[in-house]
N, C-alpha and C positions, 0 to 999 in steps of 0.2 A: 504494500500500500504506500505511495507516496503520495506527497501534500503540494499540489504546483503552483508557482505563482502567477496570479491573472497578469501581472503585467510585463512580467519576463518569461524564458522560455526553464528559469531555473525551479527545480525541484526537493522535495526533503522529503526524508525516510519520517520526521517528527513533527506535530502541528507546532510545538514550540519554537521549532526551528525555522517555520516560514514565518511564524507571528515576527521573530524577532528579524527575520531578513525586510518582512514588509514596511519595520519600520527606516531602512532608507531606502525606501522610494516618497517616503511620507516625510522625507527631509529630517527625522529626527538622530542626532547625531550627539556625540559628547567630545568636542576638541581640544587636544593635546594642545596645554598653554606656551610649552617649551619646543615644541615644534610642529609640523604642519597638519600632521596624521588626526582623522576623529576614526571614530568609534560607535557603531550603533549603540552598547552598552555600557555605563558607567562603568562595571566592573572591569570589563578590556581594558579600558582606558586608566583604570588604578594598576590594573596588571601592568599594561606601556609603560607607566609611570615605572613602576618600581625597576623593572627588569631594565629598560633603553637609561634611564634618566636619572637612577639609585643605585643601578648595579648589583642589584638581587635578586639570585635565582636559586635554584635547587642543586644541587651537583652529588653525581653521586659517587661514594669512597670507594667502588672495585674497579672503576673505570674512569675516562673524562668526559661522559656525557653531562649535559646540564639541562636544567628543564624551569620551564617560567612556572607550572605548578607542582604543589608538593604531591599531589594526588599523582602525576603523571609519574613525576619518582616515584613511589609505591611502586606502579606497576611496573616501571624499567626497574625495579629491584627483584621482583617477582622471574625475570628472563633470563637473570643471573644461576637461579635454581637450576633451569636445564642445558646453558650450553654451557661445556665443556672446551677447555681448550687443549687440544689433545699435543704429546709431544709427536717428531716425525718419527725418530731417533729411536723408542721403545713405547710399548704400549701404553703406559700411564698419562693420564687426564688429569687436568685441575678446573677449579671453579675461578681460578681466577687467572688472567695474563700474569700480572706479578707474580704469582707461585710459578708460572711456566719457565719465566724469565727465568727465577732463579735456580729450578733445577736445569735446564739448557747448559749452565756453567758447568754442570757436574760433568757433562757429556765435550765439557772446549777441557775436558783436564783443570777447571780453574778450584778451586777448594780450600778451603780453612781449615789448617789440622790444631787438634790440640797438643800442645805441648809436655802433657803429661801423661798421654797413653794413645795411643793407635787412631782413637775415632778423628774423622776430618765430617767436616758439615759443608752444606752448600753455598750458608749464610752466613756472617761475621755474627750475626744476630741471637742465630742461632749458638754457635760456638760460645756466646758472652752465657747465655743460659747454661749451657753443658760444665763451663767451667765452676761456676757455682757450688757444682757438686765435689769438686777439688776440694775448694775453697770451705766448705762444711758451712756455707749462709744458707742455712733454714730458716721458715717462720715456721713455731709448732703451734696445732692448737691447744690451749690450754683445756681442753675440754676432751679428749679422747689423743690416742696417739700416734698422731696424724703430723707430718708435717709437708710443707711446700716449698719451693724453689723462689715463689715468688709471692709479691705480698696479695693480689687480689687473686689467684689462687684458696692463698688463704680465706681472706674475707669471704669470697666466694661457697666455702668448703660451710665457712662461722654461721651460713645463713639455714642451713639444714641442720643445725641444732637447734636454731631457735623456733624452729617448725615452717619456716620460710619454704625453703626448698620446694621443689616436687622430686620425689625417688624413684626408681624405678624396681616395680615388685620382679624382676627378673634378675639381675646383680646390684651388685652395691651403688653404684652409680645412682648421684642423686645432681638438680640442675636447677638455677635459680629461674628461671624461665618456662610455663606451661608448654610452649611449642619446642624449646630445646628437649626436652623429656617424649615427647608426641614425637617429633624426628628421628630420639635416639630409639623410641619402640619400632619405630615402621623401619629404621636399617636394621633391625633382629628377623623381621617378620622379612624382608627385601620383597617386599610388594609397594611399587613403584604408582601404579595405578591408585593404590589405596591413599599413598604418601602425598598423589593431587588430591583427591576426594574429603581426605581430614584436613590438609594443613593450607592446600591453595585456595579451592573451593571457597570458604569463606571472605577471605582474602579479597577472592576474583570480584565480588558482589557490592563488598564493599568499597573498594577502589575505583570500579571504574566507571566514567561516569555516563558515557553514552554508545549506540549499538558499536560506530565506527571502532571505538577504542577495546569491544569487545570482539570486534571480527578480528582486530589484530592479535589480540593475546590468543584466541583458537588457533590462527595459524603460527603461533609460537609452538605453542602444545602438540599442533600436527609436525611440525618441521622436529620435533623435541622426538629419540629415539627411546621410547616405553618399550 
């Protein structure tokens, strides 16, 4: 079903979407003070503002996309889940460039050895962690006999004493977050299918905000190998 406009030959999937097209042919516009551009919508036109004229936008941490809404982040967070970036080199995949980047070096010969026994790492990063365990810097909990490498580790560990946590009834493993726990059940179960149905599914409904934005994420999820 599309909604046409009588006085052009353009079309919408939405009645919302021609009411607001119809209003510039009816001359009603909202203009940008600091430059030329209007806008049928106030809201555009704060959006304009902020993003051309403020310099704020969304950006996301695994990559360098950026996005004028936070909503639209959401969803381009959501596509991180299924692709993969695979090495050429040997079969292993990561979720992120940067993880790829850094194991690629392993494969140029480049690597961080520790100085005080055999292991070498990929990462200096990593190595600054490993050496810790030389060095005997613990955080223990004072509350059972547990301790960690690093401090939010720890805190992290402090929060499932206080009943914070969610645990998982399958091992020990327990996670400050409901979806980190839901994640780490569906990689036991590795039902892939199930793993959209409980954790994107919701996700999917409440992020996005119209058909177009949802035709894209299906052909994410078709292009995605289940």
């Amino acid at each position: 079903i599309r909604h046409p406009c009588h006085i052009c030959s353009k079309s919408f999937s939405e009645k919302r979407n021609l009411n607001r097209h119809l209003l510039t042919h009816e001359g009603i516009s909202y203009s940008c003070d600091r430059c030329s551009k209007s806008f049928s919508q106030r809201g555009n036109l704060n959006r304009h503002l902020l993003i051309t004229h403020e310099g704020m936008s969304y950006s996301c941490d695994r990559c360098s996309t950026s996005f004028s809404l936070k909503a639209s982040l959401k969803t381009h967070l959501l596509t991180h889940e299924f692709i993969r970036y695979s090495c050429e080199q040997c079969p292993k995949s990561f979720s992120q460039k940067a993880y790829l980047k850094t194991h690629l070096l392993s494969h140029e010969g480049i690597s961080y050895s520790c100085h005080r026994c055999s292991k070498s790492f990929s990462s200096k990063s990593n190595l600054k962690k490993h050496l810790l365990v030389h060095e005997g810097i613990r955080h223990p909990c004072h509350i059972c006999s547990k301790s960690f490498t690093e401090k939010w580790s720890l805190n992290r560990h402090l929060l499932s004493h206080e009943g914070i946590g969610y645990s998982c009834n399958r091992c020990s493993k327990s996670f400050w977050e409901k979806y980190y726990l839901k994640r780490h059940l569906l990689t036991q179960s590795g039902s892939k299918t199930e793993l959209f149905s409980i954790l994107l599914a919701p996700l999917f409904y409440n992020v996005l905000l119209n058909p177009a934005q949802k035709l894209i994420f299906f052909s994410i999820l078709l292009s995605a190998s289940f």
